[in-house]
C-alpha positions, 0 to 999 in steps of 0.5 A: 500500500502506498500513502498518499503523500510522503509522511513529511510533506513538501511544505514542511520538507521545503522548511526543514530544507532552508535550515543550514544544520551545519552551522547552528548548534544542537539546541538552536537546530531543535528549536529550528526544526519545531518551528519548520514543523509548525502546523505539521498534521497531528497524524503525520507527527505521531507517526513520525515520533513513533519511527523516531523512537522507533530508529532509536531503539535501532541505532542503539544496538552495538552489533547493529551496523544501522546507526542514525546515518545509515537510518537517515540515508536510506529513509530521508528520501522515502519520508521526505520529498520536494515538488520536484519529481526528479530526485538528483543525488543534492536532493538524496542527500538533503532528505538524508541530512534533514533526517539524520538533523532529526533522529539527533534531537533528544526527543521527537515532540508527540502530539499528546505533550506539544502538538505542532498543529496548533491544538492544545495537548492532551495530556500536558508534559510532566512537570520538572523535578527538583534535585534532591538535597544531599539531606533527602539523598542520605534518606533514600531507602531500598537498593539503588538500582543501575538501569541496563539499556538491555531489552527484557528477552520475552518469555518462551513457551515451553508448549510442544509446537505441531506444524499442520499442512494444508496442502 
């Protein structure tokens, strides 16, 4: 099935392409970005912060050879597109480099927290939290717990599987 338009279309693409990423930095091209993103479709943004979280997961596997570049260069031209219909290699690698300025950023806004078409959240971000005092720290009870970026393996089933043919 293929959709009907790319999922960031050209006026969002033709915005994102404008930004210099090379000379601006890590917070600025963030902001850059959102605003390039104004108005972007609430459909198109929670797909795009799904394939986000998604690409994430992906390039932080360690045997993994799919890190954010290789990510963005084989799907920046697939997500993003120009009115043009003939893609020349400078188009490839804008779309590839637009991409990768994205899947760098700390976080992908999801429209529940910062919708980027202008409705209001559904559930509004949490609220920062204070640094403890070192008074409260000392008071902490129970084991500290180092979390692992390990994945928890999904349990096995232990039933004798049968393979049935319908042929």
């Amino acid at each position: 099935m293929e959709l009907p338009s790319p999922l960031i279309p050209p006026p969002f693409s033709e915005r994102l392409g404008e930004i210099d990423f090379n000379n601006i930095s890590r917070e600025e091209r963030r902001i850059q970005i959102k605003e390039a993103l104004l108005g972007f479709p609430r459909e198109n943004q929670g797909t795009l912060h799904t394939l986000w979280t998604h690409f994430q997961k992906v390039s932080s596997v360690i045997s993994n050879k799919m890190d954010l570049t290789n990510l963005a260069t084989v799907f920046g031209p697939t997500l993003l597109t120009s009115e043009s219909t003939v893609a020349t290699i400078n188009t490839v690698q804008l779309h590839g480099n637009i991409l990768h300025s994205i899947l760098e950023m700390e976080s992908f806004p999801s429209f529940e927290e910062d919708p980027l078409d202008g409705s209001e959240p559904i559930c509004p971000p949490p609220e920062p939290r204070r640094s403890a005092t070192p008074t409260q720290m000392a008071v902490r009870p129970g084991p500290v717990r180092h979390s692992t970026k390990r994945p928890v393996p999904a349990p096995r089933s232990t039933a004798p599987r049968t393979m049935k043919s319908n042929f």
